[in-house]
TORPA-4810 file (N, C-alpha, C, O; in nm, 3 decimals):
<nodes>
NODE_1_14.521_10.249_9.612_14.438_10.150_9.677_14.489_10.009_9.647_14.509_9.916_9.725_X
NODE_2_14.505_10.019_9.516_14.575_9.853_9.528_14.708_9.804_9.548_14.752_9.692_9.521_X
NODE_3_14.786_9.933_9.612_14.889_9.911_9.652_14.918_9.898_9.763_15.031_9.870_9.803_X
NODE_4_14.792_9.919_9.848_14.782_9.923_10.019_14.715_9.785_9.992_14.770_9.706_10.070_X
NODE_5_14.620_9.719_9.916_14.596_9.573_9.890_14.671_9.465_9.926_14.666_9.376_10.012_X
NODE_6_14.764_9.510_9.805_14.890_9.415_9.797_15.018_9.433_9.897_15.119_9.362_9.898_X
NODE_7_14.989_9.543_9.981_15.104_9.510_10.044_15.048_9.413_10.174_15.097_9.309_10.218_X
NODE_8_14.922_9.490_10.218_14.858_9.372_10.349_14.831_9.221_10.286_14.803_9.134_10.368_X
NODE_9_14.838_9.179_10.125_14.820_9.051_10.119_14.950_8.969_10.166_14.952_8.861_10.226_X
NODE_10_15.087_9.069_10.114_15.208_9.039_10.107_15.249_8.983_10.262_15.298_8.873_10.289_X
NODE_11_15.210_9.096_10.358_15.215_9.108_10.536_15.194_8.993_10.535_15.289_8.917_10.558_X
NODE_12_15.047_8.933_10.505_14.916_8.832_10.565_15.013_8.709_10.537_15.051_8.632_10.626_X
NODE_13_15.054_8.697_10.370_15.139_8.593_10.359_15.277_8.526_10.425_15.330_8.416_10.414_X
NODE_14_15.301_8.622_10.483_15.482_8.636_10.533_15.454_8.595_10.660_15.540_8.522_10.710_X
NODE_15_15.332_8.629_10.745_15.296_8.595_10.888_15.297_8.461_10.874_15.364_8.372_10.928_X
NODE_16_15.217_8.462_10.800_15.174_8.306_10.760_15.266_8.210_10.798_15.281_8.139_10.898_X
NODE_17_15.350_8.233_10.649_15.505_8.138_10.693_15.604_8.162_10.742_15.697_8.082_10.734_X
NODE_18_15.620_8.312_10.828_15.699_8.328_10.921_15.695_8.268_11.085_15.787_8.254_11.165_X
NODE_19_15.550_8.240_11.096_15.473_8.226_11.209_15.555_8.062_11.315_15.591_8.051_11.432_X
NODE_20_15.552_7.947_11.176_15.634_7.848_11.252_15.768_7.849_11.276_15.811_7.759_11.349_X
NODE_21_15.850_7.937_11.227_15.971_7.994_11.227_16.001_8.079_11.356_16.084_8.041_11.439_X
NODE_22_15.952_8.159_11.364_15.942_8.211_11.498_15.873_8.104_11.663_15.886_8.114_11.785_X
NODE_23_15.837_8.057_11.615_15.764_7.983_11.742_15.914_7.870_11.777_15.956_7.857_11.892_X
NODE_24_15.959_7.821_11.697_16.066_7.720_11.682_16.158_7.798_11.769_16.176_7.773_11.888_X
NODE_25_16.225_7.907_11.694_16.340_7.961_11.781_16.272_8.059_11.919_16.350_8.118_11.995_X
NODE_26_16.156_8.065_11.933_16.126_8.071_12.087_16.127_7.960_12.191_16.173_7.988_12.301_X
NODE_27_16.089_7.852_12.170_16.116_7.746_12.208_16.278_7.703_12.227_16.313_7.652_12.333_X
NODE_28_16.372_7.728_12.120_16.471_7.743_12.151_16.535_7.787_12.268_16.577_7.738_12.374_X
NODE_29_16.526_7.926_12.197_16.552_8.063_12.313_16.541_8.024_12.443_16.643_8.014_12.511_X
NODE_30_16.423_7.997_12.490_16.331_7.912_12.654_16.450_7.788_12.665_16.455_7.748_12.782_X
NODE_31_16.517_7.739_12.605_16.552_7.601_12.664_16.695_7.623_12.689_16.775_7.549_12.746_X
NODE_32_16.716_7.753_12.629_16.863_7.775_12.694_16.862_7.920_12.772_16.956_7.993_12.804_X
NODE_33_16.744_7.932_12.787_16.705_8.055_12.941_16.717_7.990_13.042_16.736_8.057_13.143_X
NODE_34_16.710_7.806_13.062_16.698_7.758_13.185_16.846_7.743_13.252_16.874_7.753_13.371_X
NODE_35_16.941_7.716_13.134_17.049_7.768_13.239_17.132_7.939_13.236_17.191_7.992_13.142_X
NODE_36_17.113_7.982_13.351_17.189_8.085_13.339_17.342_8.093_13.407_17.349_8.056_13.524_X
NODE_37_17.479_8.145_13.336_17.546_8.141_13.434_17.627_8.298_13.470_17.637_8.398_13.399_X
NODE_38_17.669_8.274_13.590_17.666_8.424_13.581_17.801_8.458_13.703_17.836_8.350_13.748_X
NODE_39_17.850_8.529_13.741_17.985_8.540_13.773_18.124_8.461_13.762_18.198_8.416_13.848_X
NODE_40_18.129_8.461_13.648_18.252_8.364_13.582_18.367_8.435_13.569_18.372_8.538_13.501_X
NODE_41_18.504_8.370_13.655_18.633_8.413_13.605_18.742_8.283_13.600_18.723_8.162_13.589_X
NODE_42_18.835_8.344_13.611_18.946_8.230_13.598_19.049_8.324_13.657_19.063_8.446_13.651_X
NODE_43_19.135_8.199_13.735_19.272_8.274_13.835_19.368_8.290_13.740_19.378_8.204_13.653_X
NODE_44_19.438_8.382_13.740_19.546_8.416_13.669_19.656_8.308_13.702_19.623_8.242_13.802_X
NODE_45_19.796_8.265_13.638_19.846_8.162_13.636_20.008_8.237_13.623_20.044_8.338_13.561_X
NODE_46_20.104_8.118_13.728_20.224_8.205_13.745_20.304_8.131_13.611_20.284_8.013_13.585_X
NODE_47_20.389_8.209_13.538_20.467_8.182_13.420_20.508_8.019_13.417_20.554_7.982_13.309_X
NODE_48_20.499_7.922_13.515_20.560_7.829_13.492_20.460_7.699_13.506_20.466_7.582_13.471_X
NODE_49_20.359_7.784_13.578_20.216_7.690_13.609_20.155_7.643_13.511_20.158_7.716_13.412_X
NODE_50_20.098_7.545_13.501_20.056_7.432_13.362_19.893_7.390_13.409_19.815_7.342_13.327_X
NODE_51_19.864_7.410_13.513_19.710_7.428_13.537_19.644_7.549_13.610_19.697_7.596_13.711_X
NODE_52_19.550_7.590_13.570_19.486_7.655_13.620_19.282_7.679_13.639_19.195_7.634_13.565_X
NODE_53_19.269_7.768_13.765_19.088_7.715_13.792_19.018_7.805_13.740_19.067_7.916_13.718_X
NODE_54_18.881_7.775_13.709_18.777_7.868_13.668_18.624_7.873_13.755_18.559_7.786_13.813_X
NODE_55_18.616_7.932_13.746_18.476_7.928_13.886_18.342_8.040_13.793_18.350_8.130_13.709_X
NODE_56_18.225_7.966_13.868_18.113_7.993_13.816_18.016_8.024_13.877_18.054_8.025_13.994_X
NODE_57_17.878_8.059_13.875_17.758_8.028_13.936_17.650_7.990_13.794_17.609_8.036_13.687_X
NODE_58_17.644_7.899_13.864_17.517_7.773_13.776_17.368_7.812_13.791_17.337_7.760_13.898_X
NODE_59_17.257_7.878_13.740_17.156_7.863_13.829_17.042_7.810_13.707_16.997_7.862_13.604_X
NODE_60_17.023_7.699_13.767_16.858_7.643_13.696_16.736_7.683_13.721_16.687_7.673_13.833_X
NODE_61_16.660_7.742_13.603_16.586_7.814_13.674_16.472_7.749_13.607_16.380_7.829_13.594_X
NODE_62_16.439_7.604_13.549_16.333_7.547_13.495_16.324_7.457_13.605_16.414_7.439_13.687_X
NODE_63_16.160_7.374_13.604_16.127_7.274_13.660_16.226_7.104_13.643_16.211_6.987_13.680_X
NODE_64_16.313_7.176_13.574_16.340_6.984_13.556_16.518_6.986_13.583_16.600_7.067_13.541_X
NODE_65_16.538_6.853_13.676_16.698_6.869_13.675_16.780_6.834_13.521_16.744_6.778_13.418_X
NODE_66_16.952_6.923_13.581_17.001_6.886_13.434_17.136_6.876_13.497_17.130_6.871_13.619_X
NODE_67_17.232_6.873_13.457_17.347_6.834_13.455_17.475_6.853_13.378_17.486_6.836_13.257_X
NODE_68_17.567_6.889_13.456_17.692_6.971_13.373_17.811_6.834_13.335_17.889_6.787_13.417_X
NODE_69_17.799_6.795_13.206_17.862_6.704_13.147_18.016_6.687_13.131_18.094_6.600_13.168_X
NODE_70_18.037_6.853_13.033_18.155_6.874_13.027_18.201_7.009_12.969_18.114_7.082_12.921_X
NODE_71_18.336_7.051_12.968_18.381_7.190_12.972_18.514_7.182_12.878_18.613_7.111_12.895_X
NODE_72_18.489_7.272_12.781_18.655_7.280_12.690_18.680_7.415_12.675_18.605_7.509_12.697_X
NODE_73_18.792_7.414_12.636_18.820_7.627_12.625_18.965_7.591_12.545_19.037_7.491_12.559_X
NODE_74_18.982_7.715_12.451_19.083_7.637_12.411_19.236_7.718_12.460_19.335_7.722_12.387_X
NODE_75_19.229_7.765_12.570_19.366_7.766_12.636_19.450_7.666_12.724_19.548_7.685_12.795_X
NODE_76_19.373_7.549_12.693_19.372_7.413_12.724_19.362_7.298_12.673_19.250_7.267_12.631_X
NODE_77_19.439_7.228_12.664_19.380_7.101_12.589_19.299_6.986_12.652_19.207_6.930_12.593_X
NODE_78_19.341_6.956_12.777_19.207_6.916_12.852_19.133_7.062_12.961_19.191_7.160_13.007_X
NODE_79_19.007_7.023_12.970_18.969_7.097_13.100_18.868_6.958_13.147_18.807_6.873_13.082_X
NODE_80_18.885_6.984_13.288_18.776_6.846_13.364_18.722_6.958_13.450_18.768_7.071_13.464_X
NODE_81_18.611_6.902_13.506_18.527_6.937_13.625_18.593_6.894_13.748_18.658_6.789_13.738_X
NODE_82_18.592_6.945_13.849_18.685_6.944_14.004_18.586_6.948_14.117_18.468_6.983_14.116_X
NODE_83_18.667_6.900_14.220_18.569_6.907_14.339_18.696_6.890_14.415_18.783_6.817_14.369_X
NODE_84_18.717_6.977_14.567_18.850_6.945_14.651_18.737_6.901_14.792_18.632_6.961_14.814_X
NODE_85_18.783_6.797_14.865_18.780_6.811_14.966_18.879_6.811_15.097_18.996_6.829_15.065_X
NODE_86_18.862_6.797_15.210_18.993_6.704_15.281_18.945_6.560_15.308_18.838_6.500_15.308_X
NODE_87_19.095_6.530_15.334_19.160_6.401_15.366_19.199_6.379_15.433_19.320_6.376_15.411_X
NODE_88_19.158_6.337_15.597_19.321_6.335_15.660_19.363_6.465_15.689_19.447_6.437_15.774_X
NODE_89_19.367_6.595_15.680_19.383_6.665_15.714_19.458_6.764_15.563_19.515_6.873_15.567_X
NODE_90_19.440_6.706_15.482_19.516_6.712_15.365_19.425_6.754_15.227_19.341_6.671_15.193_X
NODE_91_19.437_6.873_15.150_19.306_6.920_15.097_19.351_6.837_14.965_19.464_6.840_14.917_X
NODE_92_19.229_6.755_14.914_19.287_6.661_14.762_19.155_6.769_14.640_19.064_6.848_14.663_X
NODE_93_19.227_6.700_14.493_19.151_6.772_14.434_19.043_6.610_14.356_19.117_6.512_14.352_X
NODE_94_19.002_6.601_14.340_18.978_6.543_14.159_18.881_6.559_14.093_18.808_6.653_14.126_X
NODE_95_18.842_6.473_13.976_18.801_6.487_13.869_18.638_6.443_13.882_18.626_6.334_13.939_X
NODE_96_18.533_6.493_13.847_18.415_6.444_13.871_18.394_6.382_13.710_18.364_6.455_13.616_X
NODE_97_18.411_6.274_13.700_18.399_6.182_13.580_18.225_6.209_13.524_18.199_6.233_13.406_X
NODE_98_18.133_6.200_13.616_18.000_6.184_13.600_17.911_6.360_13.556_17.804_6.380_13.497_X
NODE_99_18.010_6.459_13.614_17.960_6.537_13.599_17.950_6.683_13.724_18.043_6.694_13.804_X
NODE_100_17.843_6.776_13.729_17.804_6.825_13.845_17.641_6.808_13.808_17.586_6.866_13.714_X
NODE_101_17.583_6.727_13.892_17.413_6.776_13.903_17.382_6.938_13.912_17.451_7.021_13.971_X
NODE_102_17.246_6.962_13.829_17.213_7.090_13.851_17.065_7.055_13.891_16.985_7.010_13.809_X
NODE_103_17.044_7.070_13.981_16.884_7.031_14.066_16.779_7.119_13.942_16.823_7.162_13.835_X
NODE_104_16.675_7.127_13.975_16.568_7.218_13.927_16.564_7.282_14.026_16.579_7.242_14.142_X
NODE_105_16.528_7.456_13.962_16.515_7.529_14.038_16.600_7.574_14.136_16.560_7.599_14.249_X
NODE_106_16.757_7.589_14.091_16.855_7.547_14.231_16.959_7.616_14.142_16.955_7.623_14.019_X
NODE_107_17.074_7.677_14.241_17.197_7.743_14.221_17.330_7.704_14.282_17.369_7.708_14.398_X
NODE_108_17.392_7.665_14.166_17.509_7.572_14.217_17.644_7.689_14.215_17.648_7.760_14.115_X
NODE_109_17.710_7.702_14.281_17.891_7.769_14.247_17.935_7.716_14.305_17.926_7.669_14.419_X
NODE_110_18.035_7.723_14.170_18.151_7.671_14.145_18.268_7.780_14.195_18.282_7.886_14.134_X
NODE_111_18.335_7.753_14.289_18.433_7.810_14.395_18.557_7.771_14.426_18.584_7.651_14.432_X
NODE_112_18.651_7.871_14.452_18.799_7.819_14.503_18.755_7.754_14.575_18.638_7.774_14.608_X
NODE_113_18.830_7.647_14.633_18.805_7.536_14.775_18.691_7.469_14.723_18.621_7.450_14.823_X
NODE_114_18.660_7.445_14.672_18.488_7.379_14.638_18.488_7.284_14.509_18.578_7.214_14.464_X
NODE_115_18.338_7.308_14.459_18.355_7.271_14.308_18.417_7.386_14.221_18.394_7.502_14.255_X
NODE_116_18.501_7.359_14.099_18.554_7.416_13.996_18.607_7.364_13.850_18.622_7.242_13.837_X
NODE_117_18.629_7.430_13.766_18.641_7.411_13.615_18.846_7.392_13.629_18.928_7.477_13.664_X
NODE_118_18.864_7.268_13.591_19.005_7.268_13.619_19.103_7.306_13.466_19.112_7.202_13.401_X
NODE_119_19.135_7.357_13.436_19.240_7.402_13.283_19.334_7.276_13.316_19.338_7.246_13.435_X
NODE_120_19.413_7.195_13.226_19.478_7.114_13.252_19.596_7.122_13.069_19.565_7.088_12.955_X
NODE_121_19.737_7.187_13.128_19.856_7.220_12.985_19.792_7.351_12.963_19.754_7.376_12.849_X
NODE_122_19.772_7.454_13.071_19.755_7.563_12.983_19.826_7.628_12.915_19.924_7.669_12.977_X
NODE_123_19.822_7.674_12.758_19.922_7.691_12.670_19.989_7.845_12.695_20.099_7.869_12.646_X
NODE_124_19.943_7.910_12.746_20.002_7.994_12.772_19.985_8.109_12.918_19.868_8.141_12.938_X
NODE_125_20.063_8.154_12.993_20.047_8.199_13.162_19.891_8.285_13.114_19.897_8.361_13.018_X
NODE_126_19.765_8.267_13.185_19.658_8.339_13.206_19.713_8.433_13.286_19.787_8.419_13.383_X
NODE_127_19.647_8.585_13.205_19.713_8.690_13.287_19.561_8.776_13.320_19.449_8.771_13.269_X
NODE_128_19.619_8.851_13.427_19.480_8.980_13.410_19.449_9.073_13.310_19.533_9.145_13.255_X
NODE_129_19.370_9.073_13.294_19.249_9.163_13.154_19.229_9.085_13.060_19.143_9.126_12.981_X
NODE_130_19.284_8.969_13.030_19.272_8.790_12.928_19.147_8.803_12.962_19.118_8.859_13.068_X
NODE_131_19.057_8.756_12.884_18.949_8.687_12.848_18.917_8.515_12.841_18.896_8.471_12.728_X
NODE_132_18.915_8.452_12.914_18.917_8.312_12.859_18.767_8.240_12.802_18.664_8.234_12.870_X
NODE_133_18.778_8.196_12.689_18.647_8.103_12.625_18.644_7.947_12.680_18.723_7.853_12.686_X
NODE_134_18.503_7.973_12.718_18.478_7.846_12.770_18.329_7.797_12.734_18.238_7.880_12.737_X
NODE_135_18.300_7.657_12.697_18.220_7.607_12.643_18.158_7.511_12.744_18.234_7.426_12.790_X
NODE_136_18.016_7.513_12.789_17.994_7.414_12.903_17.910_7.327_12.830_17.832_7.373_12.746_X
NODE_137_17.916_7.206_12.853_17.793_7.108_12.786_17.705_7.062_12.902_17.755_7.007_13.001_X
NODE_138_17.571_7.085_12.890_17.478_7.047_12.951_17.400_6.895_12.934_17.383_6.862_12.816_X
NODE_139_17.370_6.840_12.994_17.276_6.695_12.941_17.153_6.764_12.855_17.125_6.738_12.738_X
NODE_140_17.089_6.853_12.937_16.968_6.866_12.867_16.942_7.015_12.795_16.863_7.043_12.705_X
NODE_141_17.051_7.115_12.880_17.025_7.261_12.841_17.095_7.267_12.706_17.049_7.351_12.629_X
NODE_142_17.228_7.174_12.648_17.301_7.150_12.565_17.456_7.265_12.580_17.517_7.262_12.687_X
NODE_143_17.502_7.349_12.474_17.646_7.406_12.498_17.563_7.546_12.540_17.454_7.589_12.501_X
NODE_144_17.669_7.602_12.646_17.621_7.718_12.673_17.815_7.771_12.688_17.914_7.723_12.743_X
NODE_145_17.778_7.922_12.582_17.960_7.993_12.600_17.930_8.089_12.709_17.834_8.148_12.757_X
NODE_146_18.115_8.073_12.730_18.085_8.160_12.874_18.245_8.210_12.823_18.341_8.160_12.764_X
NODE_147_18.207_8.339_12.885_18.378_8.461_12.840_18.431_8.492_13.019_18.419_8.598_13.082_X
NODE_148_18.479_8.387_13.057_18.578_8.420_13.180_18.681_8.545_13.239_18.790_8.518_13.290_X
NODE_149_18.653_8.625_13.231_18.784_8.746_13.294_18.863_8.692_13.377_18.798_8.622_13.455_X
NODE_150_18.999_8.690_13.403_19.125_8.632_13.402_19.122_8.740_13.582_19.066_8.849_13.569_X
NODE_151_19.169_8.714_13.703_19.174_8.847_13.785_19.326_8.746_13.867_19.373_8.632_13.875_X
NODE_152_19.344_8.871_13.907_19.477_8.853_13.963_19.486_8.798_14.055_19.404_8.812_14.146_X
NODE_153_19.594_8.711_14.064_19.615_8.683_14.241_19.593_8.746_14.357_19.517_8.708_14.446_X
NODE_154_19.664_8.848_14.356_19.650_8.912_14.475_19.517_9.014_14.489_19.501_9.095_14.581_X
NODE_155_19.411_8.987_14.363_19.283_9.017_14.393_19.224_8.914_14.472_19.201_8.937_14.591_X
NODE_156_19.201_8.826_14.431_19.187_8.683_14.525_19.238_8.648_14.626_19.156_8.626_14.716_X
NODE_157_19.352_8.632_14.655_19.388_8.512_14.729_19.447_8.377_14.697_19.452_8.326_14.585_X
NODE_158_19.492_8.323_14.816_19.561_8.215_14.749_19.445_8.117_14.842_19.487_8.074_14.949_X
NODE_159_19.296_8.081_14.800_19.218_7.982_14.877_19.188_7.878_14.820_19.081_7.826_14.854_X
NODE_160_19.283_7.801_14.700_19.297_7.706_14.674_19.402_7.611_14.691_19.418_7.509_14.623_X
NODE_161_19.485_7.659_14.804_19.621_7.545_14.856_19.689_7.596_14.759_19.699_7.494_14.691_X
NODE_162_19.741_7.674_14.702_19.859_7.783_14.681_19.866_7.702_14.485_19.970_7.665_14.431_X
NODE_163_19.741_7.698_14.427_19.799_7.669_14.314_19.750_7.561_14.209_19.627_7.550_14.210_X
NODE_164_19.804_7.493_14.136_19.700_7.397_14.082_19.848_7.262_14.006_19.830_7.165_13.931_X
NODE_165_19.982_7.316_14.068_20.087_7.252_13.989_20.110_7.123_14.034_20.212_7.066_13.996_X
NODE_166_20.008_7.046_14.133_20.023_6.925_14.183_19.943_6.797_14.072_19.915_6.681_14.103_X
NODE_167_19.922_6.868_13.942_19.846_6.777_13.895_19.943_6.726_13.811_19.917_6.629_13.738_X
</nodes>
């Protein structure tokens, strides 16, 4: 009997001060449920190529907008955020200095021809079955990792203007 006592005093106590501990990392947990990302790869890269793209889908799924700051991985020493459009008849790429908005409630991808994650000195040719690590910084969701699968060219296509060696 007083060992069934002491163990429910022991329980009662541990709830106690386990209780704000747990509430903290739920709150956590919730603030990086709002971004989810979810079909992520990266194009494989020909032996001599020194950049290469990574593509995503972004989806916010809280009430409040947030915003994709910035992106590092370390098969790269820079990576920037991209956006291509045309020109003139002429498809250009560059650099979104400010970011990509992520609306509330809203699903952004990141796509060949479109917006994308640019690798810039990649240290070594991305091949198929590679894994690439990538780190996204959010304004408000904060770092979220993402494990890229590497797929082949000729799984894809060539629908980014044949490449990324114009940078």
């Amino acid at each position: 009997m007083t060992f069934r006592f002491n163990a429910a005093l022991a329980l009662a106590a541990l709830t106690c001060t386990a209780t704000p501990a747990l509430a903290r990392a739920e709150h956590h947990h919730a603030a990086h449920q709002a971004i989810a990302i979810t079909n992520s790869w990266a194009r494989e890269t020909a032996p001599a190529q020194v950049n290469g793209g990574g593509f995503l889908t972004i989806t916010n799924k809280s009430d409040a907008a947030d915003r994709l700051i910035s992106a590092a991985s370390p098969v790269a020493p820079t990576v920037q955020l991209h956006t291509m459009s045309m020109d003139g008849g002429v498809m250009r790429m560059r650099e979104l200095p400010d970011g990509i908005p992520v609306p509330a409630q809203s699903v952004i991808e990141l796509k060949p021809g479109s917006l994308h994650i640019m690798f810039i000195g990649v240290k070594a040719p991305l091949k198929p079955g590679q894994t690439v690590s990538l780190t996204l910084r959010f304004e408000k969701a904060g770092m979220v990792k993402v494990a890229m699968p590497v797929r082949a060219i000729a799984d894809i296509g060539q629908t980014m203007g044949g490449g990324h060696d114009h940078h």
